[in-house]
C-alpha positions in Angstrom: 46.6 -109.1 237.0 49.5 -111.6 237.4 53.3 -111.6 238.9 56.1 -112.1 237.2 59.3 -113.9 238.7 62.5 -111.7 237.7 65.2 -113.6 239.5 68.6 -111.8 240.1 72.2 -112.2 241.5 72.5 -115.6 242.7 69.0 -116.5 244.4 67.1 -113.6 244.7 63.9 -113.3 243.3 62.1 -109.3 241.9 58.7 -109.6 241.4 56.7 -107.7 238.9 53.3 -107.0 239.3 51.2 -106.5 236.2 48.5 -105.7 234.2 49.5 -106.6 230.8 50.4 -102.7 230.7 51.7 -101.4 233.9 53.6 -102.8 236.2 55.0 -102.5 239.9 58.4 -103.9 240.9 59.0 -105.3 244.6 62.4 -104.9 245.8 64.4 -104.5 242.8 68.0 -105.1 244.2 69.5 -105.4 240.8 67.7 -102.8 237.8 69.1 -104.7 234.9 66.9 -107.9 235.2 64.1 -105.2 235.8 64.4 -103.6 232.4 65.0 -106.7 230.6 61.3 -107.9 231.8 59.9 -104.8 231.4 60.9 -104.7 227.5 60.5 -108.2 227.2 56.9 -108.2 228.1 56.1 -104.7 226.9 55.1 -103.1 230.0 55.7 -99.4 232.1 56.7 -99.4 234.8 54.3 -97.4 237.3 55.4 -97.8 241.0 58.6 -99.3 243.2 57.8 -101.2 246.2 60.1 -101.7 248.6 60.7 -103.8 252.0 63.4 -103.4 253.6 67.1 -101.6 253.4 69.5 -104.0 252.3 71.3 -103.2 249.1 70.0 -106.7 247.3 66.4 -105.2 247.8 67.2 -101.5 247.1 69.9 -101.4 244.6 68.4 -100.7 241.4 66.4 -97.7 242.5 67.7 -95.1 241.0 68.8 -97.0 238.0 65.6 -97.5 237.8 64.6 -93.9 238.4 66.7 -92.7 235.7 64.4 -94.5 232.9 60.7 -93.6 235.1 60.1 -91.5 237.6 57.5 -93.4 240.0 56.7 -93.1 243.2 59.2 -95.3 245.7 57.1 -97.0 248.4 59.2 -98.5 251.7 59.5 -98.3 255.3 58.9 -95.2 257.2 61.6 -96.6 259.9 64.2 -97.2 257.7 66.8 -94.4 255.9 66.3 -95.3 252.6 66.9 -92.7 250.2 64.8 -93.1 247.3 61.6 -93.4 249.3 58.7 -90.8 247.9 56.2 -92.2 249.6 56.7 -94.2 253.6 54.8 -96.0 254.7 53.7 -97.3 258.1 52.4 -100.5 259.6 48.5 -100.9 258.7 48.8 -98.0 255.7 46.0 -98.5 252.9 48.2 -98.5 249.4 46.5 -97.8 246.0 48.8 -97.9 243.4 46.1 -96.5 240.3 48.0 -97.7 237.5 46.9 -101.2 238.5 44.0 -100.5 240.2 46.0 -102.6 242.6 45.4 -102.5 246.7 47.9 -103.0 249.0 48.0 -103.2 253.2 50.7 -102.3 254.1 52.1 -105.1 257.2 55.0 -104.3 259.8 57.1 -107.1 260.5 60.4 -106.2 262.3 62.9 -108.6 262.9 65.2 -109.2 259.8 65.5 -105.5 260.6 64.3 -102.8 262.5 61.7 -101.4 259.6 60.4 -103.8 258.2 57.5 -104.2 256.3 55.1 -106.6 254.1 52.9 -106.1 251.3 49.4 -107.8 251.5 46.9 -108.0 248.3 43.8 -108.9 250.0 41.9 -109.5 246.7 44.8 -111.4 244.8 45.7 -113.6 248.0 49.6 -112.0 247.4 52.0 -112.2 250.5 55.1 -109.9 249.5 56.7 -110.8 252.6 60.5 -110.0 251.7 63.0 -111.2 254.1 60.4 -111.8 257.0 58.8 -114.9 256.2 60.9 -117.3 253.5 59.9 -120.8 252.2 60.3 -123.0 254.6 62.4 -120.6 257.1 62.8 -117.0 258.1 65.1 -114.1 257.8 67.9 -113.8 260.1 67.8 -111.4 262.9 70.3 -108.5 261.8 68.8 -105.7 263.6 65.5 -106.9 265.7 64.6 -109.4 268.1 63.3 -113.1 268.5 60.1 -111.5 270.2 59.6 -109.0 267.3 60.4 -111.5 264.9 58.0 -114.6 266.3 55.0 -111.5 266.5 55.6 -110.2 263.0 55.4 -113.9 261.6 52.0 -114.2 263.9 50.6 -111.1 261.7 51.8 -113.4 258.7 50.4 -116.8 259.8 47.0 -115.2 260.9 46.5 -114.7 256.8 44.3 -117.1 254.9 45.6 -120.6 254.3 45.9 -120.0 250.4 47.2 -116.7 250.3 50.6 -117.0 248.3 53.8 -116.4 249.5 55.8 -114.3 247.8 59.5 -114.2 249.6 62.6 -112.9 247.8 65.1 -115.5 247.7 65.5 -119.2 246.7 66.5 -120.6 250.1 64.1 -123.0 250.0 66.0 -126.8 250.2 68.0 -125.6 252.5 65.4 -124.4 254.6 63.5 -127.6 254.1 66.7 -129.6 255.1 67.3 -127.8 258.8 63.2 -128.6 259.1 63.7 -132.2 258.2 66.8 -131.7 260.9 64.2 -130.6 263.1 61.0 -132.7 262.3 62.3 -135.9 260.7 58.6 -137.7 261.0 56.8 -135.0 259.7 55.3 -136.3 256.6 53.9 -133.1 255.3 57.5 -131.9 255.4 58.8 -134.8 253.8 56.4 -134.7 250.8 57.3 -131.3 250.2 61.0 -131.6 250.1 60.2 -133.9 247.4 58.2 -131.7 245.4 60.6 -128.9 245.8 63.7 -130.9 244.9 61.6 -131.7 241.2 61.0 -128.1 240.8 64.7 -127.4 241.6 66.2 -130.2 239.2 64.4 -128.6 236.5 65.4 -125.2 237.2 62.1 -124.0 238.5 61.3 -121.8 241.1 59.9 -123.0 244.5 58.4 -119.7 245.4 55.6 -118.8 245.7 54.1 -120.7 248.9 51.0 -120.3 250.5 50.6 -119.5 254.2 49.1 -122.9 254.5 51.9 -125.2 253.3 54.1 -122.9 255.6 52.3 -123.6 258.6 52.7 -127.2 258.0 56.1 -127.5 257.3 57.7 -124.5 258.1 60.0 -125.0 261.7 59.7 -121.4 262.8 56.1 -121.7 261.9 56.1 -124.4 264.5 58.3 -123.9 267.4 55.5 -124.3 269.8 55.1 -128.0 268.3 55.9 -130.2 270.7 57.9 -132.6 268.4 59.9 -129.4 267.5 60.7 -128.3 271.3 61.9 -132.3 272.1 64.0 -132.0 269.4 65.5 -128.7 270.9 65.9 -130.5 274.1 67.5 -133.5 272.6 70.0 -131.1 270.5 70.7 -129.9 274.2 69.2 -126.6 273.1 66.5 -125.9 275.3 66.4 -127.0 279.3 64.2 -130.7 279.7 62.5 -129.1 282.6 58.7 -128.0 280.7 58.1 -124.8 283.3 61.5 -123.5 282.2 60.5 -123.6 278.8 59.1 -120.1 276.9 58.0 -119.9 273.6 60.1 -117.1 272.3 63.3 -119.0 273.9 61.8 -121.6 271.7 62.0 -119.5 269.1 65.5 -117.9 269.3 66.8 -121.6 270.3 65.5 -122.9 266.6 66.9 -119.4 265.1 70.8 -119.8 266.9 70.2 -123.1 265.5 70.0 -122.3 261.7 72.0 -119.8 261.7 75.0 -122.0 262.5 73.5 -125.3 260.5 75.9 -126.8 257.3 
């Protein structure tokens, strides 16, 4: 079993998970780039997994529906309209085509549903909009607490389990964490790396939780490099009592989403 990058609109990425015969798409925004992979590489499609509501991750449903009906996996807690099958925080998913087993993660924050697709055999991370390369999703609908506990769930993975996020944010991630952790060489090295893949046109994601952990500023607000450089930035009070992670957090957040 492998996954296949579809990418689509202007960064996003579709992944296809397959078995040389059947496949399962996650978050097909767009169902064009969908069909062209499907036919390209001569599989069915089996099963839709989705994350979250937004219309990038959603929008080729029922395209998609019109050439196979599957089942729809997605969020219990959000109104998504294609959805045969919700699904809840710590579900058990078996999609028999593949023979492929999913737990199903909830990870508000980004919004109020949520969720995350974990492959414990394969070591596959489909985190969505929660957890991105070298950042995370914005907080449309939930909360810096929800968000810093969802990422915990994420974090508390194995090292090497590979992240797959849907969109190619990824240098400009990695330039707010330089921004924020100028002598952290970890960091540094991977900016470079990243910037080769980029320059010839190749994708950046997956990660792994590991690399994340090292590099990743939200990842790290409790570092204490990264709460200086809050203070410094006149973000966070100097006085240490006064200081609480998830302010941290939310600090670093208000931080990015205003950073050029």
């Amino acid at each position: 079993m492998s996954v296949l990058t579809v990418p689509a609109f202007d960064d996003n990425y579709l992944w296809l998970i397959h078995d040389g015969i059947n496949a399962a798409v996650v978050d097909p925004g767009d169902a064009a780039p969908v069909i062209a992979a499907l036919r390209t590489h001569g599989l069915t499609l089996a099963a839709i997994l989705l994350t979250h509501h937004h219309a990038d991750h959603v929008g080729g449903v029922p395209t998609l529906l019109q050439h196979a009906q599957v089942p729809v996996y997605g969020p219990a807690g959000e109104a998504i309209p294609t959805i045969t099958e919700p699904l809840w925080g710590d579900d058990l998913l078996h999609v028999a085509a593949l023979s492929l087993d999913l737990k199903v993660i909830d990870v508000p924050g980004h919004t109020k549903g949520h969720i995350a697709y974990y492959a414990a055999r394969q070591g596959w991370l489909f985190c969505g909009d929660t957890l991105f390369a070298g950042g995370c999703g914005r907080l449309f609908e939930g909360t810096a607490q929800q968000m810093v506990a969802s990422l915990a769930k994420l974090t508390a993975l194995p090292g090497d389990t590979k992240v797959y996020c849907a969109h190619e944010y990824t240098l400009s991630n990695l330039r707010f964490a330089h921004e924020i952790e100028p002598g952290n060489t970890a960091l540094t090295s991977r900016i470079a790396a990243e910037q080769a893949k980029r320059s010839h046109n190749e994708p950046t994601v997956p990660s792994t939780i590991a690399l994340e952990i090292a590099t990743n500023p939200f990842l790290r607000y409790k570092e204490k490099a990264v709460v200086a450089r809050l203070q410094e930035a006149g973000r966070l009070p100097t006085a240490p009592s006064q200081i609480d992670p998830v302010e941290t957090f939310a600090a670093l957040r208000e931080w990015k989403n205003n950073y050029k």
